[in-house]
Every structure is written in C-alpha cells, then in structure tokens.
MARZAVEX-750926 format. One line per 8 residues: number of its first residue (from 1); their letters; for each residue x, y, z of N, C-alpha, C, O. Coordinates in Angstrom, 1 decimal. Example, Ala and Ser with C-alpha at 12.3 -4.5 7.8 and 13.67 -1.06 7.14 Angstrom:
2
1> as> 13.2/-5.7/7.8/12.3/-4.5/7.8/13.2/-3.3/7.8/14.2/-3.3/8.5  12.8/-2.2/7.1/13.7/-1.1/7.1/12.9/0.0/7.9/13.4/1.1/8.0
END
This chain:
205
1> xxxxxxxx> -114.0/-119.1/16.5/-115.1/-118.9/15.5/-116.2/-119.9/15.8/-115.9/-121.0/16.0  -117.5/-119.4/15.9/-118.2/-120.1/16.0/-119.0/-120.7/15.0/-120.0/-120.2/14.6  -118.4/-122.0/14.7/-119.2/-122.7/13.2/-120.5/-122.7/12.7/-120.9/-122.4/11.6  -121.4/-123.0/14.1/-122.7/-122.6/14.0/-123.6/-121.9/13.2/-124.6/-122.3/12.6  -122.9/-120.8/13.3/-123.5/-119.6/12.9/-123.0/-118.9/11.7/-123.0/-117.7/11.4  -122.4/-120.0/10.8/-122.0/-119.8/9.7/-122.4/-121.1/8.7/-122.2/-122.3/9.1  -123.1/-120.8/7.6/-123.4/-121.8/6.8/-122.6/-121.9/6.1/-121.8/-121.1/5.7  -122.9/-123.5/5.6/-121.8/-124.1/4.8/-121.8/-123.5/3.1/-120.8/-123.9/2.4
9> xxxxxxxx> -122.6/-122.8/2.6/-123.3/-122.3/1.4/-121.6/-120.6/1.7/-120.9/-120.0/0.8  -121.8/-120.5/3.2/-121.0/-118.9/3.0/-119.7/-119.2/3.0/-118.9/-118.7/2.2  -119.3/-120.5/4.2/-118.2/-121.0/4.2/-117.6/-121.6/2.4/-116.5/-121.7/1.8  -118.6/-121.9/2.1/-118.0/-122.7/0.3/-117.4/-121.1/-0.2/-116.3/-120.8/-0.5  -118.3/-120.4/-0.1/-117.7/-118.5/-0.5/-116.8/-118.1/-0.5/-116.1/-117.7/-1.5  -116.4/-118.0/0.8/-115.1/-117.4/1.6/-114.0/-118.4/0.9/-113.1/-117.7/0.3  -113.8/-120.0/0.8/-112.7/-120.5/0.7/-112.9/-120.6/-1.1/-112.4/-121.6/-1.6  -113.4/-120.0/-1.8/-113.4/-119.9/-2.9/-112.8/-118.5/-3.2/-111.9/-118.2/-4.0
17> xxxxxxxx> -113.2/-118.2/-2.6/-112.1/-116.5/-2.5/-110.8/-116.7/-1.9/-109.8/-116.2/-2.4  -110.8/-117.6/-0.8/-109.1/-117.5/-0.7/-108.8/-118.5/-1.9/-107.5/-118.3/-2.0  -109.2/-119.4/-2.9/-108.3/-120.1/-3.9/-108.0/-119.0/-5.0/-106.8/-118.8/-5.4  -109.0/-118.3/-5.3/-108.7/-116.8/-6.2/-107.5/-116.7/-5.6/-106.5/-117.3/-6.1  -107.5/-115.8/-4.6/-105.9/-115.7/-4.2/-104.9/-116.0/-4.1/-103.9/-115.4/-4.0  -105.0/-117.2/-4.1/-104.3/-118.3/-4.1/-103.5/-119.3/-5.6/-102.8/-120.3/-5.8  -104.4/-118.1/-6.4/-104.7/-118.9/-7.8/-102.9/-119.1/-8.3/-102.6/-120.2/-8.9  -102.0/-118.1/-8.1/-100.8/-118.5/-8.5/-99.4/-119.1/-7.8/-98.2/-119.3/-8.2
25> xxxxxxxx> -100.2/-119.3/-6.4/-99.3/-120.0/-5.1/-99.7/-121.7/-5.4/-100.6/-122.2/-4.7  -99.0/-122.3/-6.3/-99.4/-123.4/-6.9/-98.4/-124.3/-5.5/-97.4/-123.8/-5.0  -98.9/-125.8/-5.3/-98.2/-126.6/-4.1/-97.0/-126.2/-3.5/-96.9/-125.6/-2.4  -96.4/-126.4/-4.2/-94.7/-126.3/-3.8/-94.1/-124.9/-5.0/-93.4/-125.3/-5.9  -94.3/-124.0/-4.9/-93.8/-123.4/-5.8/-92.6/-122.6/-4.9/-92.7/-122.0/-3.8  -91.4/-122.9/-5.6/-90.5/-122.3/-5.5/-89.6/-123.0/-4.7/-88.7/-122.6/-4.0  -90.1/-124.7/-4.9/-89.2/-125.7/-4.5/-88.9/-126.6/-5.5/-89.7/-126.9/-6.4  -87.9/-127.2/-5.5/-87.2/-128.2/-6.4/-88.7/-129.2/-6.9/-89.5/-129.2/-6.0
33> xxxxxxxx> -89.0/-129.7/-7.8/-89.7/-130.6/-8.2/-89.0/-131.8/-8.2/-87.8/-132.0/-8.5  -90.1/-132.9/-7.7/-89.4/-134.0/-7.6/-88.8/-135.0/-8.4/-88.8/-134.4/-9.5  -88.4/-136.1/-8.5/-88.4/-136.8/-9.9/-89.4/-137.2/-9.9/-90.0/-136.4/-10.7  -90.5/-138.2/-9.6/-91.2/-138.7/-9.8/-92.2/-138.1/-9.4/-91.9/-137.2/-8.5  -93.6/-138.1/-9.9/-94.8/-137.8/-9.7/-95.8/-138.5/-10.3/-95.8/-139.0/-11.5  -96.8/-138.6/-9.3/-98.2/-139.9/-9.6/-99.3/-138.7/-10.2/-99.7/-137.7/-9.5  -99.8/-139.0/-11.3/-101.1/-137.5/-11.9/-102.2/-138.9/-12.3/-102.3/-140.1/-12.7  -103.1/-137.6/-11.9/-104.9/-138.7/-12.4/-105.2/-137.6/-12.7/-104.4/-136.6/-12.8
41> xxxxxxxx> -106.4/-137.6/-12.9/-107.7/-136.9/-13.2/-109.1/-137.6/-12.6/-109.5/-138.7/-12.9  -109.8/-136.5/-11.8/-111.3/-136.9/-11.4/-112.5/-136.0/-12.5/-112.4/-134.9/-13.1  -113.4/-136.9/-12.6/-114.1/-136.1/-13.3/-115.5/-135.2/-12.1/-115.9/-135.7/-11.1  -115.9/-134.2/-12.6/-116.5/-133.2/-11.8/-117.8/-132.6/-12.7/-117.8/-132.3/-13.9  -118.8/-132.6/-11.7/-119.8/-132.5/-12.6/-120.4/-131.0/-12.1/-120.9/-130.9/-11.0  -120.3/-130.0/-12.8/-120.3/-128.3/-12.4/-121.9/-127.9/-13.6/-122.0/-127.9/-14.8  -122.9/-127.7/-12.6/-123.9/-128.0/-13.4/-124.7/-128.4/-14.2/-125.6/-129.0/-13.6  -124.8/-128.2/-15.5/-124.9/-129.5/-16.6/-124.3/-129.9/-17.3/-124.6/-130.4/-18.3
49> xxxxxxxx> -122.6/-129.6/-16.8/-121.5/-130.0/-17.8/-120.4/-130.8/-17.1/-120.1/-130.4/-16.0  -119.8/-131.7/-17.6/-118.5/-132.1/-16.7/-117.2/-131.2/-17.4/-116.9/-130.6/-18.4  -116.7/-131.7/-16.2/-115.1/-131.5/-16.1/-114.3/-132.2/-15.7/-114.8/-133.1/-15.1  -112.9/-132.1/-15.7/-111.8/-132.4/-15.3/-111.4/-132.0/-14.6/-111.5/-130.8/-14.6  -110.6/-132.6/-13.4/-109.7/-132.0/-12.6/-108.7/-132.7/-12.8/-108.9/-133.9/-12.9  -106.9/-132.2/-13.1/-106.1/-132.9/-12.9/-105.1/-132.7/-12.2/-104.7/-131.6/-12.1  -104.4/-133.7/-11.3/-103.8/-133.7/-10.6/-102.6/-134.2/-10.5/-102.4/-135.3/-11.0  -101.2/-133.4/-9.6/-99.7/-134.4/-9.7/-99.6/-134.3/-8.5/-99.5/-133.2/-8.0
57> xxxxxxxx> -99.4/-135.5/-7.8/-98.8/-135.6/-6.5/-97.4/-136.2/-6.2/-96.7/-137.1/-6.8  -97.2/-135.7/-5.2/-95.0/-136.4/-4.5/-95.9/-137.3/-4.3/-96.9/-136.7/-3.9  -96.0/-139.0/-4.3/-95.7/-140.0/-3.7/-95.0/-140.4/-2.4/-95.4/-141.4/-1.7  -93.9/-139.6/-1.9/-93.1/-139.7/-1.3/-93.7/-139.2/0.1/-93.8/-139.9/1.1  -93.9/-137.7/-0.3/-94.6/-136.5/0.9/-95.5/-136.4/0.7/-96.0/-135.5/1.4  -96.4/-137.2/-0.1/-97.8/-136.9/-0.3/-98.5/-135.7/-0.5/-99.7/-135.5/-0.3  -97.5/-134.5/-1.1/-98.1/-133.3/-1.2/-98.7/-133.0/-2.9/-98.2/-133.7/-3.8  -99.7/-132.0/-3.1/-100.2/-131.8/-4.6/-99.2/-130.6/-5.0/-99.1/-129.5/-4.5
65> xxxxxxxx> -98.8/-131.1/-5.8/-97.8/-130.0/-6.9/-98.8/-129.1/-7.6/-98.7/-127.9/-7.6  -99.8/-129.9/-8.4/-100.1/-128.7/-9.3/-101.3/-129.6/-9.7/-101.4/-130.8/-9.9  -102.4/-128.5/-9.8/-103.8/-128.7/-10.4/-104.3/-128.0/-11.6/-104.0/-126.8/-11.9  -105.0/-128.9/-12.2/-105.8/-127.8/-13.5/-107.3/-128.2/-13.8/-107.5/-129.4/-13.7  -108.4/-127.4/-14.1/-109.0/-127.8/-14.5/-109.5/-127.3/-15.8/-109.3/-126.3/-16.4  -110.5/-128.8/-16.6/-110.6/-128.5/-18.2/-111.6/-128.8/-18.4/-112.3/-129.1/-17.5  -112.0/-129.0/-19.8/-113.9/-128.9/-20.1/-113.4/-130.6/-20.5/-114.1/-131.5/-20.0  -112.4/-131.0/-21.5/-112.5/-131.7/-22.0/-111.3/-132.8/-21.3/-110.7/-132.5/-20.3
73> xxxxxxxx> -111.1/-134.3/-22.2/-109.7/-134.9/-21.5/-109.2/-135.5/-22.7/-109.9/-136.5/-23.1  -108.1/-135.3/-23.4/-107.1/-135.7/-24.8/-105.8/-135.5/-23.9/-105.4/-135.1/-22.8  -105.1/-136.1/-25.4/-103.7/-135.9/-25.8/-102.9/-134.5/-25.6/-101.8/-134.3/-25.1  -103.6/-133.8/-26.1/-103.2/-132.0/-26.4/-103.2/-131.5/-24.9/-102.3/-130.8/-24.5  -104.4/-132.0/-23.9/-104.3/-131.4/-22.8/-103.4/-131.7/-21.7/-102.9/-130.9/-20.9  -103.2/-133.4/-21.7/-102.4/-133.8/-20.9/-101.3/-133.1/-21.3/-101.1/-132.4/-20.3  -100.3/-132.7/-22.5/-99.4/-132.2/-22.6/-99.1/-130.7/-22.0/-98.2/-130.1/-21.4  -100.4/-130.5/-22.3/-100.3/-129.3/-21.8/-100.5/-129.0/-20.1/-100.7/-127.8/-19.9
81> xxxxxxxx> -100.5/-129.5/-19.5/-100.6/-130.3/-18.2/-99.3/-130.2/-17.9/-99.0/-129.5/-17.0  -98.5/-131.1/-18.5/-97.3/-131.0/-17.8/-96.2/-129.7/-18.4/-95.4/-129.2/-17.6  -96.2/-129.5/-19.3/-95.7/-128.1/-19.9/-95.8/-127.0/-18.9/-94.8/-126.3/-18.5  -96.9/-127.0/-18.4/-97.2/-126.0/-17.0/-96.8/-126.1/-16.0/-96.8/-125.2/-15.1  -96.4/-127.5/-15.8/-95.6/-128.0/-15.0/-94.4/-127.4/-14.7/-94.1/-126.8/-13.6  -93.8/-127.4/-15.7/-92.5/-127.3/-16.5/-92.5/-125.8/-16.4/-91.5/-125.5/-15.6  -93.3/-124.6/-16.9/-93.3/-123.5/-16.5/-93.4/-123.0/-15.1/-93.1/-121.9/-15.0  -94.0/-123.6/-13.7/-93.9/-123.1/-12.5/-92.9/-123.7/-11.5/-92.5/-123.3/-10.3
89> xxxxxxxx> -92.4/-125.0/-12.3/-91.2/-125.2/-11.6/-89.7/-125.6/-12.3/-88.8/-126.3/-11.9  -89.8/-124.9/-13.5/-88.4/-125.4/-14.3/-87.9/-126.1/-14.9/-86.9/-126.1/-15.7  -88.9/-127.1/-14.6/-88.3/-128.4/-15.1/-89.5/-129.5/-15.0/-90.4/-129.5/-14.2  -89.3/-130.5/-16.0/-90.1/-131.9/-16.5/-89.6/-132.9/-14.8/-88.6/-132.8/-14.1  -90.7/-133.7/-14.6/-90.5/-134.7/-13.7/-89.7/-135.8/-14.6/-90.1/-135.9/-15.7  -88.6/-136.6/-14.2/-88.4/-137.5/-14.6/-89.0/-138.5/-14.7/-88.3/-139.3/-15.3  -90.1/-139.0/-14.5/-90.7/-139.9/-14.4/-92.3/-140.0/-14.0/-92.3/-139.8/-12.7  -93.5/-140.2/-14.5/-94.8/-139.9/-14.4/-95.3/-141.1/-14.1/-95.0/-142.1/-14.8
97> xxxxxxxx> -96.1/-141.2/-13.1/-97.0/-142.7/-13.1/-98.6/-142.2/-13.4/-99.0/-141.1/-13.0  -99.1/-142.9/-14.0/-100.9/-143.3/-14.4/-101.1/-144.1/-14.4/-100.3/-145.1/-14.3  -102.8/-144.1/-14.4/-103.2/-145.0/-14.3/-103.1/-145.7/-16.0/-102.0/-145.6/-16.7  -104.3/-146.5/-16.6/-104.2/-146.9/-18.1/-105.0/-145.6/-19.1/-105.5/-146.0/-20.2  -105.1/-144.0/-18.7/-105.4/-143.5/-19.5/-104.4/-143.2/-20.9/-103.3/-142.9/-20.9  -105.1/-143.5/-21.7/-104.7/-143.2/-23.6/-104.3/-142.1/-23.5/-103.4/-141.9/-24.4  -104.5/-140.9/-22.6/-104.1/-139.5/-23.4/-102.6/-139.5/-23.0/-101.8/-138.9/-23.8  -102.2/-140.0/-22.0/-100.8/-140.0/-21.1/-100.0/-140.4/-22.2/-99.7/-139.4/-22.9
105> xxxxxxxx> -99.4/-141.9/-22.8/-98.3/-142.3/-23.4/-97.7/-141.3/-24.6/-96.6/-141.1/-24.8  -98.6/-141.0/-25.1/-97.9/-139.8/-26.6/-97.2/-138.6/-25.4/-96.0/-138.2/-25.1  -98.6/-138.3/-25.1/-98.2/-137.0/-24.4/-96.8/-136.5/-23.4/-96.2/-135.4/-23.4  -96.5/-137.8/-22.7/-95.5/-137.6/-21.8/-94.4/-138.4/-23.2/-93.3/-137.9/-23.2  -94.5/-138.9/-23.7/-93.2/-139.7/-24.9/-93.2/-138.3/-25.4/-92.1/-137.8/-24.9  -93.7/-137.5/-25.9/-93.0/-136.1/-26.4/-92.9/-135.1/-25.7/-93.1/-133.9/-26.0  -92.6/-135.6/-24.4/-92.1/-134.0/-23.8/-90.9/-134.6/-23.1/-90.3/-134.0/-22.2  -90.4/-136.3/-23.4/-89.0/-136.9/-23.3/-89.0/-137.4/-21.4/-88.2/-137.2/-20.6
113> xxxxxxxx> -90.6/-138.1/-21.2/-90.7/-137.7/-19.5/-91.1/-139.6/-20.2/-91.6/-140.0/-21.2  -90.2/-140.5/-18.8/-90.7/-141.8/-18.8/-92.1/-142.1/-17.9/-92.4/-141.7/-16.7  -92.7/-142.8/-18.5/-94.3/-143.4/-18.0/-94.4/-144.7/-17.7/-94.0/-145.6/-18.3  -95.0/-144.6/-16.5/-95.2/-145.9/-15.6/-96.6/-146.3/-15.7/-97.2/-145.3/-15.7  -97.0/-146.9/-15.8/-98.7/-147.6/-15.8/-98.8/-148.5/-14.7/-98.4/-149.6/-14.9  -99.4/-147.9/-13.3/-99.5/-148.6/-12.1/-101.4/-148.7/-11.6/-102.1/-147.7/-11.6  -101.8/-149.7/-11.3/-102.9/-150.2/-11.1/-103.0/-150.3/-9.6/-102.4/-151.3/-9.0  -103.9/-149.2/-8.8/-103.5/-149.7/-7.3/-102.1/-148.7/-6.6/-101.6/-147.6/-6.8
121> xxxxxxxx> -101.8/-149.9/-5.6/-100.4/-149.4/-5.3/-100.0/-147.8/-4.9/-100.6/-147.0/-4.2  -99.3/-147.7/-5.3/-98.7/-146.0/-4.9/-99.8/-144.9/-5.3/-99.8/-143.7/-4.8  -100.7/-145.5/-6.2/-102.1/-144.4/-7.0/-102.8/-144.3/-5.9/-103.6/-143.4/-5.8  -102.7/-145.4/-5.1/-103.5/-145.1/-3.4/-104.1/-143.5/-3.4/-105.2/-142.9/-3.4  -102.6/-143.1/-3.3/-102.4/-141.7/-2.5/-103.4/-140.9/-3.1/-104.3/-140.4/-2.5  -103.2/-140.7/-4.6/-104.1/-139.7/-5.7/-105.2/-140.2/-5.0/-105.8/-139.5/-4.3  -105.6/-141.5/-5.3/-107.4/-141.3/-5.4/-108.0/-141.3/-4.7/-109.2/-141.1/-4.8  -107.2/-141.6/-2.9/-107.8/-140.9/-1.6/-108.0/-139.4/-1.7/-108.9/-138.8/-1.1
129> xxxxxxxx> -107.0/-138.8/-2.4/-107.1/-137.4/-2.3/-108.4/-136.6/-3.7/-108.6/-135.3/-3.8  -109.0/-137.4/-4.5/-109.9/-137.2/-5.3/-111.1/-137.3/-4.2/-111.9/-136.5/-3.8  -110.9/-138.8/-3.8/-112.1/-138.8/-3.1/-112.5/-138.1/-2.0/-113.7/-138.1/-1.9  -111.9/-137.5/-0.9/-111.5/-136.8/-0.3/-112.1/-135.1/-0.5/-112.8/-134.5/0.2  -111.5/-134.8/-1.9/-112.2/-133.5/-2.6/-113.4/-134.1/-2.8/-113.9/-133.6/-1.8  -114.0/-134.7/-3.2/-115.2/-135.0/-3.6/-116.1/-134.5/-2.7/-116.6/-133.4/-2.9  -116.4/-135.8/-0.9/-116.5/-135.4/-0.2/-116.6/-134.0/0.3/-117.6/-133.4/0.4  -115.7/-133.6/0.4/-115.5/-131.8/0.8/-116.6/-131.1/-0.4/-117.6/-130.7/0.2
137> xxxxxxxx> -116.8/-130.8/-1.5/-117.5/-130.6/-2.0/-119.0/-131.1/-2.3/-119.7/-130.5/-3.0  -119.2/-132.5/-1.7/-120.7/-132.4/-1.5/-121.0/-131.9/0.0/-122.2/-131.5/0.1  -120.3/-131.9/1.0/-121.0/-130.8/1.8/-121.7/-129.7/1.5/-122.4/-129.1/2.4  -121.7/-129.2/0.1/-122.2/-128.1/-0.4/-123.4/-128.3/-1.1/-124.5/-128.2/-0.6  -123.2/-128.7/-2.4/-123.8/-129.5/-3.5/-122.8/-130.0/-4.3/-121.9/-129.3/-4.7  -123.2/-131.7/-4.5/-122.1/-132.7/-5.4/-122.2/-132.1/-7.1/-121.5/-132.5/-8.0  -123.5/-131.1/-7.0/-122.9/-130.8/-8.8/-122.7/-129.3/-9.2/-123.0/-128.8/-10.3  -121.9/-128.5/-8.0/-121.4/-127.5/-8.0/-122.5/-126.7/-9.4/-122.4/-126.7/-10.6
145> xxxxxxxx> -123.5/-126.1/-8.5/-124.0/-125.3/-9.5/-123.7/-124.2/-9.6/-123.2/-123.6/-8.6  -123.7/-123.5/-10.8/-123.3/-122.6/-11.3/-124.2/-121.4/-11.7/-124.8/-121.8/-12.8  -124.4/-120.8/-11.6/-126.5/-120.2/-12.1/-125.7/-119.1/-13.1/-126.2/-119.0/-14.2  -124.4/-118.3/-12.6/-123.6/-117.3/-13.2/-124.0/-117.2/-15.4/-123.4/-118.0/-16.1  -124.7/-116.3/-15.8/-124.1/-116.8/-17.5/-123.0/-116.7/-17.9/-122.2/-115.8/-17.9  -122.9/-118.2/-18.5/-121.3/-118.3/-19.7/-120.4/-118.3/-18.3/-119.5/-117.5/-18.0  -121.1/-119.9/-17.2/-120.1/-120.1/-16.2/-118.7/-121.3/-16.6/-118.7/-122.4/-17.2  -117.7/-120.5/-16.1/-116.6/-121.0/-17.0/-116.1/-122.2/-15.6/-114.9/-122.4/-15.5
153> xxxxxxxx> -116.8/-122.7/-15.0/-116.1/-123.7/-13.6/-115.0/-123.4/-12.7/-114.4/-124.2/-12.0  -114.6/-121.9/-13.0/-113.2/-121.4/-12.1/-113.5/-121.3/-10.6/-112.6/-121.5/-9.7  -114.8/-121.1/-10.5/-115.0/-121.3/-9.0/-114.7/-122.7/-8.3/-114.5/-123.0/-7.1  -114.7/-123.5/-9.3/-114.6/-125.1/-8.3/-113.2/-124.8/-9.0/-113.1/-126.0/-9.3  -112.2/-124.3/-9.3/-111.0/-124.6/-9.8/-110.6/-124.1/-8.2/-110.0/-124.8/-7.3  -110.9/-122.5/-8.0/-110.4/-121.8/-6.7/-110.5/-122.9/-5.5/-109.7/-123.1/-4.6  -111.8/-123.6/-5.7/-112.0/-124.1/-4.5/-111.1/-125.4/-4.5/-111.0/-125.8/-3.3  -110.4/-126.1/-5.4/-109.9/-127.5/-5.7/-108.3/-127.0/-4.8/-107.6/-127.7/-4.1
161> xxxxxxxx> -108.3/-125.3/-5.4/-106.9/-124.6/-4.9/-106.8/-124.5/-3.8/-105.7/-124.5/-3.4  -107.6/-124.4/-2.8/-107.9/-124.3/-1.6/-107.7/-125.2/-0.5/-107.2/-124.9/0.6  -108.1/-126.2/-1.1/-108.5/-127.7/-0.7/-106.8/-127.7/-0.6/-106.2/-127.3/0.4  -106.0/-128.1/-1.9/-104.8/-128.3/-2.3/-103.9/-127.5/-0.7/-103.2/-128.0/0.2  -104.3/-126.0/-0.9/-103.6/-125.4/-0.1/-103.5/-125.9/1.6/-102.5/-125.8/2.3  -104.9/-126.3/2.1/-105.1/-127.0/3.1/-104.4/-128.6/3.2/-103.7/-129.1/4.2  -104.6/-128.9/2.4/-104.4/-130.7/2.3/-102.7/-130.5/2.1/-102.1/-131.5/2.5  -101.9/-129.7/1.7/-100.3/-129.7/1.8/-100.0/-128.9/3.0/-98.9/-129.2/3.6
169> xxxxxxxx> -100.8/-127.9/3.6/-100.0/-127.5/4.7/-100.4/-127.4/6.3/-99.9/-127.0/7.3  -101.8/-127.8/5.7/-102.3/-127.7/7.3/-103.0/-128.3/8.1/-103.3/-127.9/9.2  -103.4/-129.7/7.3/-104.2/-131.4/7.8/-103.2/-131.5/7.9/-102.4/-131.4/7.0  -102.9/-132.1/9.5/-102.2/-133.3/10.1/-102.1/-134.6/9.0/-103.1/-134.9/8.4  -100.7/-135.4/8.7/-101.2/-136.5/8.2/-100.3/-137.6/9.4/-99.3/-137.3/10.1  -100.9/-138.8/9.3/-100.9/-139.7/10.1/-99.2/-140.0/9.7/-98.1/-139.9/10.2  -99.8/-140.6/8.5/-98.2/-141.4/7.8/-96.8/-140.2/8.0/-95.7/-140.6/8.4  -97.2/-139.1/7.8/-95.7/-138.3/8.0/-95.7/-137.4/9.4/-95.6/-136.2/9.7
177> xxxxxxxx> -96.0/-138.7/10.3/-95.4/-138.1/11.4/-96.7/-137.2/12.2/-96.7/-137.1/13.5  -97.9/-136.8/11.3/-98.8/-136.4/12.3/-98.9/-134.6/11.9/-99.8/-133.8/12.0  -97.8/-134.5/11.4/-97.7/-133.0/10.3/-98.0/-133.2/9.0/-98.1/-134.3/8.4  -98.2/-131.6/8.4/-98.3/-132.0/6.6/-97.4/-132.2/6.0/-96.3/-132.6/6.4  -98.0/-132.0/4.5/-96.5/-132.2/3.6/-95.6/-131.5/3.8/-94.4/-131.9/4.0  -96.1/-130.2/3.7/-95.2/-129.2/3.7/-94.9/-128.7/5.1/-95.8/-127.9/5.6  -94.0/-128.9/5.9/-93.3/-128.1/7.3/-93.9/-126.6/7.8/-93.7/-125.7/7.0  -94.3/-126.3/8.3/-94.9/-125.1/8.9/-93.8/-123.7/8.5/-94.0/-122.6/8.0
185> xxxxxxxx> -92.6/-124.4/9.0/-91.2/-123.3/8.4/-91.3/-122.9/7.0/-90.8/-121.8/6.9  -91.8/-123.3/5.9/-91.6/-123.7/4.7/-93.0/-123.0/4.0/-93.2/-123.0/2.8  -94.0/-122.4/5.0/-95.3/-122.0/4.5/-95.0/-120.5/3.4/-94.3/-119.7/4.1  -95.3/-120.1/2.1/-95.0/-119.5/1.5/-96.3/-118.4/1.6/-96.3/-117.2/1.3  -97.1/-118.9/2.0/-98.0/-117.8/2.5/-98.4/-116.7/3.7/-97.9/-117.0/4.8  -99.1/-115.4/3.7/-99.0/-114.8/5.1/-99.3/-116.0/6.1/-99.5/-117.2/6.0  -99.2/-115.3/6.9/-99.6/-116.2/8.3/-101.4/-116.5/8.2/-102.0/-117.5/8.2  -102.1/-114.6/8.1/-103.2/-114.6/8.3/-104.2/-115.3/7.3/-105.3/-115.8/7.5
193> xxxxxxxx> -103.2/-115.3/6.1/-104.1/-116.2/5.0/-104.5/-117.3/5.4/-105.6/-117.7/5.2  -103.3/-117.9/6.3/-103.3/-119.6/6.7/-104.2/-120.0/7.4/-104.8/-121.0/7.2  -104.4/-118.9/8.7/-105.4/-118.7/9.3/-106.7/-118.6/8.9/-107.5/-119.4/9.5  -107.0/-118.1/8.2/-108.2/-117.6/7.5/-109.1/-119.0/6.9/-110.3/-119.2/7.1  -108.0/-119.8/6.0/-108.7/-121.1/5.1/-108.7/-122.2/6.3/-109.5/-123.1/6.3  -107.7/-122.2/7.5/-107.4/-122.7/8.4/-108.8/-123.2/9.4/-109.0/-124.4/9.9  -109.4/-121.9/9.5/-110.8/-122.1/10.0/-112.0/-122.1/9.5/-113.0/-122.0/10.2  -112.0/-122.1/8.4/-113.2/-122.3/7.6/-113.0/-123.7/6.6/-114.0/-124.0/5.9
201> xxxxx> -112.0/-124.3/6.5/-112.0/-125.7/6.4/-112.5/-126.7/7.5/-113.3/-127.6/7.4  -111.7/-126.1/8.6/-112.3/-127.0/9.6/-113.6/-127.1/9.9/-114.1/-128.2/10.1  -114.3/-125.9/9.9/-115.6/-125.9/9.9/-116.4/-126.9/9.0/-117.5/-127.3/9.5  -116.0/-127.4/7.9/-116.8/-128.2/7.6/-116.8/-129.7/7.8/-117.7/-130.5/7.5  -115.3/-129.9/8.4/-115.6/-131.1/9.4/-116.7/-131.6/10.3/-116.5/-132.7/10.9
END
C-alpha cells in the first residue's frame, strides 16, 4: 500500500470502521481473565466536551482487556466498569490496582474485588499506553471533532477499539520477546481483518 497517497483524515476513517466492527471483540475475549489488573482512565477532549476513556490492562502481558468510554467519571461508573467486566469474561479480577482516584475504593469494596493504590511502578504500563493513544490521535486532530448533531463520541470509542486491537496483537513489543500480547495462534479475528487495521496503522507511523 502506498501511504502516500492516502491521507491521514481517510486513514482515521477506515480504522474507525474497523473498531465498529470490532466493537464486541473486546482484548482477550474468550480467555481466562487474569487475577490482577491495573485500570486508569485518560481524559479526552471530543469537541467541546470531555470524556473518559477507561482502561484494564494484564500487568503481566501487557495486553488491554477492556475499554469504555463515558461523558462523566463517579462511583456509579467505575462500578459499572467492572460489572462489564464481569459480563465479557465471567468473572471479577481478584485484585485491581489505581492510581488515588476517589471513585475506585467504594466501587471495587462492593463488587467484593481487593484495591491496591500504586503511584508509578507497574501503572508504568497504563499510562505509556494512554499516552501512546493520545499521540496516535493527534496525528489527526487532538480534540477529535465531531461536526455530526447530538455527537455521542462513539467514533473515538471505535477508534480507542482499534488502537486496543492493534496494540494487543500486532505491535511488536520489545519486553515480551519482540511479539504482542496476544500470540498470532491465539488471533480471534479473520486474517483479512488483521490485515486491513494492520496497514493502515502502520501508515501513520
């Protein structure tokens, strides 16, 4: 493919369309969840409104389990955060690390999940991978405009899904060996899909 000849405005398009598609092939679906998982949230500025993005990552494999995005950030949502969790893979993590956000301690104390409060350290991983999205989306524009009426921010959700889908299975990482998270054997998607976000990610390298 020739990058060239494709702008980055069509490329942002295309891989917003494969996260549509993608919208219910959440990280690891249809593998064991781990015990532990590290979740943040970045905040995202989608025309004149912010948002949330939230995020759980393995620590371990460095892969993203599961994303959401929201208008607002409480108590009610974090719960609901991991509940969703809990519906695409079965089961509660044993154990949650955050940073010192307020909405986390209720939220995870009633759904019977132990909370760690880590500064640094293992949160490494999360907030390379925020920053990271970030970057990838100011190649476009940093405040994802929206012109659409009564735009609801699902387009940067598709595109966060995207990213996700790339960043677990198909960036090399240094630390594991030089492969992704997820094993090539282990890809739950077509082939041609893989291909498809495969080269129009790269492109914006």
């Amino acid at each position: 493919m020739d990058k060239d000849r494709r702008s980055h405005v069509a490329i942002g398009k295309w891989v917003n369309r494969f996260g549509r598609i993608l919208r219910d092939c959440h990280g690891y679906a249809g593998r064991e969840l781990p015990d532990v998982l590290v979740v943040d949230e970045t905040e995202l500025q989608i025309g004149k409104r912010t948002y949330y993005l939230w995020v759980a990552l393995d620590p371990d494999r460095r892969g993203i389990w599961y994303v959401a995005l929201t208008e607002v950030r409480n108590l009610m949502l974090a719960r609901s955060f991991f509940k969703a969790i809990r519906r695409v893979y079965g089961r509660f993590p044993e154990r949650v690390i955050t940073d010192g956000g307020t909405w986390y301690p209720w939220a995870l104390r009633s759904l019977g999940i132990r909370h760690e409060v880590v500064k640094g350290g293992i949160r490494s991983y999360i907030e390379r991978w925020n920053e990271t999205l970030k970057d990838r989306t100011r190649s476009f524009d940093k405040y994802h405009p929206c012109r659409r009426h009564g735009c609801d921010g699902l387009h940067v959700l598709h595109w966060a899904i995207a990213n996700v889908f790339y960043y677990n299975k198909v960036r090399p990482h240094l630390s594991l060996g030089d492969g992704p998270p997820i094993p090539h054997e282990d890809w739950n998607v077509l082939d041609n899909r893989t291909l498809f976000l495969k080269r129009f990610m790269e492109a914006l390298s």
